[in-house]
N, C-alpha and C positions, 0 to 999 in steps of 0.2 A: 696410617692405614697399614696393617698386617697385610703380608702378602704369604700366602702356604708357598714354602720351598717345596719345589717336585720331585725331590730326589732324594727321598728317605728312602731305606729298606730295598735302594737300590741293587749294595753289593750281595744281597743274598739271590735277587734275581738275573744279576750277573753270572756268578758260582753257576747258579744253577742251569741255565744256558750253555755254560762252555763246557759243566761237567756231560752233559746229555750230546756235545757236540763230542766228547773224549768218547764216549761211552758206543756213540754208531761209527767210530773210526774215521771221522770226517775232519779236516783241517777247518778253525773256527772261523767265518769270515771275515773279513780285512773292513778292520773300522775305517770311519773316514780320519779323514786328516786336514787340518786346517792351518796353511800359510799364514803366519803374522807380520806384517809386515811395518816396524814399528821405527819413523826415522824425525824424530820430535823430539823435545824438551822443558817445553812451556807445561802440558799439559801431563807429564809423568805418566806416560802407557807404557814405557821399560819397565816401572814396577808392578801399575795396577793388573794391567792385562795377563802378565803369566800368575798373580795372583788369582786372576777370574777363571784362567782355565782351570786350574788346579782345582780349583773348590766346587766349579758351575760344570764344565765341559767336560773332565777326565771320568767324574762316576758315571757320566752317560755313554762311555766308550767313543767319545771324538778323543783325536790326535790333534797333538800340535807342536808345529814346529816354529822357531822363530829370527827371524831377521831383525837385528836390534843395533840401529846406529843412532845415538844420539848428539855425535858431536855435529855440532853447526859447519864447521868447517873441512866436513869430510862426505863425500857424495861415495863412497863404496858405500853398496852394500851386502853386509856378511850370509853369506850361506844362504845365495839367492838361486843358486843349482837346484837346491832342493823343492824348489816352489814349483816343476815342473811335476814330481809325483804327488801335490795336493790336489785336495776334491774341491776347498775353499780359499779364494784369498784374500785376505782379512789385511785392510789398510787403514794406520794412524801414523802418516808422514805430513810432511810441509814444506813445499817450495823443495824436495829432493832433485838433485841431477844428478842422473848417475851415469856412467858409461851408458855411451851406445848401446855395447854387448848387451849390458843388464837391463835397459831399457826393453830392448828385444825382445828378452827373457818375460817381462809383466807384458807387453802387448800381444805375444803370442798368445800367454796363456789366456787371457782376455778375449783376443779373436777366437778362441776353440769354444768358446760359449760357457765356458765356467763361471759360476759363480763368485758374486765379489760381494764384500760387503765394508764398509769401512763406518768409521765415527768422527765427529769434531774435523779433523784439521785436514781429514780426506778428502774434502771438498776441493781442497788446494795441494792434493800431496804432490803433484811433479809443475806447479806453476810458477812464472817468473817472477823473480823478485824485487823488488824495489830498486828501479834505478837498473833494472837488465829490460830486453827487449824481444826475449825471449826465455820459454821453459823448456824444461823435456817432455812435456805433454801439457798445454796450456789452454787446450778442451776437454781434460779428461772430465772435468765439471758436468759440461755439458753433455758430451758424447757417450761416457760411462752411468755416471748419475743420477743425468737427467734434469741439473737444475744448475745455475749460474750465480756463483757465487757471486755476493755483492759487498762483502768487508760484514761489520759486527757493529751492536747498537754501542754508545760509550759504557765502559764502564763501570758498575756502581749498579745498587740493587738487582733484588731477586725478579729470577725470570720465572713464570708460572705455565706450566703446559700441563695441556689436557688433550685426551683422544677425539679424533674428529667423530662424529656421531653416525655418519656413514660406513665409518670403518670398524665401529665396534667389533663387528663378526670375524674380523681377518683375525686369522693364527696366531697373529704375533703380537697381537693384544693378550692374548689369552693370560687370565691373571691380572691384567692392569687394570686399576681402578678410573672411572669415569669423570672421577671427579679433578680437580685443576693439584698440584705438585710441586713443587719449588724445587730449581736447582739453581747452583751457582754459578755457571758459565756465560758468560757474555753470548746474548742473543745473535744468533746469524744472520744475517739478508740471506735470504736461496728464491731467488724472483726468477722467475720464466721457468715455473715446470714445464718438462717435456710431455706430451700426450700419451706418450706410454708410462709417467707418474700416477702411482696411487697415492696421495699423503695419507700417516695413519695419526699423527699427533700434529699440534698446534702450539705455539707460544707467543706469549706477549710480556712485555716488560708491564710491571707492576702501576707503573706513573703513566702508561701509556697502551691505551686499546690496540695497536696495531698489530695485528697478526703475522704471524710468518710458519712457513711448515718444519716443523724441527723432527720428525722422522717419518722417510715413506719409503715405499720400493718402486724399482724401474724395472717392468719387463719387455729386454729385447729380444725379441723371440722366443724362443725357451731357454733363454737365460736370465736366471734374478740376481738382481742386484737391491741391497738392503742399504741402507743408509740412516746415521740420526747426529745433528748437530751434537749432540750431550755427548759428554767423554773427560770429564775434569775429573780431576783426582776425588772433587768432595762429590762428583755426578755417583762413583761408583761406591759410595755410600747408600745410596738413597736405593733400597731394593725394587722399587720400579723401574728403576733405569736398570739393574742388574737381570732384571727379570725380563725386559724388553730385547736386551742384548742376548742372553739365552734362546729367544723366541723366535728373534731376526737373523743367528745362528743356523739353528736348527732347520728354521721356513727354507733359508737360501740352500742348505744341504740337500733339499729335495726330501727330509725326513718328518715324522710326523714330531706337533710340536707337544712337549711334554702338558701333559693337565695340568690343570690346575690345585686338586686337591690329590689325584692318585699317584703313586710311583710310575716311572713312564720304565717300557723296556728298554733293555740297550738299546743304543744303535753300532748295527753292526754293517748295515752297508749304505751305498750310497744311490739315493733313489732317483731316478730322472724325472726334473718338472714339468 
């Protein structure tokens, strides 16, 4: 299925936004900015993810900054100062412990009601690990999320997800085809939504009917939190998945999400939900 990229004929309605903001003497407003927060291996978001901003995020006027450790045996993480001036914090970690300090550093911004949004391995980014007894955040599943990790189906064939028919209308559908999709990633258990979950897609393994929610959002309060199992290197081939993650981007920035066949305006600021 063809999915229409929303972001042709972008850069000329960019130019022309900042030239008309030069032109009344006005300083152009301060795009948003999105923390990446990338501390994995298995799944390659050190390469894919600054490849997505580059192509998907940067013509729409989001920023992005990024924290990128992927050695297993190393809990810093780099240029994690800087996630105090993001609008978004964007997490693909696993089982990370990091200082105290730096720890601090994610649950502050957290508690101020920001916006978070992660993929795949976020489910688990700060929980403990095999044979420990403890994580550096071992509810963030629950308490962040909104749903309870329970480990991955085995192995071995394709997973098929399709949007739930109640959620058509959300946002961050917009563009996604109705019908079921293939991706490669080993299917998740996420059992026990939280009552502030919306699911907005569905998967089941191909040998077996059993469903499981593979992306929804959680709002606590008026803070969104976006979320979707998919995030493997061959996930971000598949332009629905590219296009979901633009949409679940954009929803959780507070900004309006791009159409689906017309060019969308910058964004140039950050909108309260």
């Amino acid at each position: 299925m063809k999915v229409s990229h929303p972001l042709r004929r972008f850069t000329l309605v960019a130019c022309a936004v900042f030239g008309l903001a030069q032109a009344q003497g006005a300083e152009p407003p301060r795009k948003p900015r999105v923390f990446f927060l990338i501390g994995e291996s298995e799944q390659h978001t050190a390469v894919s993810l600054p490849a997505f901003t580059k192509a998907e995020l940067e013509p729409l006027g989001i920023q992005s900054t990024f924290s990128i450790q992927t050695d297993e045996s190393s809990e810093v993480l780099p240029n994690l100062d800087s996630l105090a001036g993001a609008d978004l914090l964007f997490i693909s970690a696993r089982r990370k412990h990091p200082s105290a300090g730096q720890m601090e550093l994610i649950r502050t911004f957290i508690a101020a009601g920001k916006p978070v949004a992660g993929i795949r391995t976020a489910i688990q980014a700060f929980g403990k690990r095999k044979g420990e007894t403890d994580g550096a955040w071992d509810t963030f599943d629950k308490e962040i999320l909104g749903a309870t990790y329970g480990g991955h189906y085995d192995v071995g064939g394709a997973s098929l997800v399709k949007p739930l028919p109640d959620a058509l209308r959300h946002p961050i559908l917009t563009g996604i085809d109705a019908t079921e999709f293939r991706y490669s990633s080993p299917l998740y258990k996420n059992a026990l939504l939280a009552p502030t979950v919306t699911p907005l897609l569905q998967g089941r393994l191909e040998s077996d009917p059993t469903q499981e929610p593979v992306a929804w959002i959680n709002t606590l309060g008026k803070q969104r939190v976006f979320y979707t199992s998919l995030g493997s290197a061959e996930d971000f081939k598949v332009q629905q998945f590219r296009r979901l993650l633009l949409n679940g981007i954009t929803w959780a920035l507070g900004l309006t999400v791009p159409p689906d066949q017309a060019p969308p305006a910058p964004a140039t600021t950050v909108l309260q939900p």
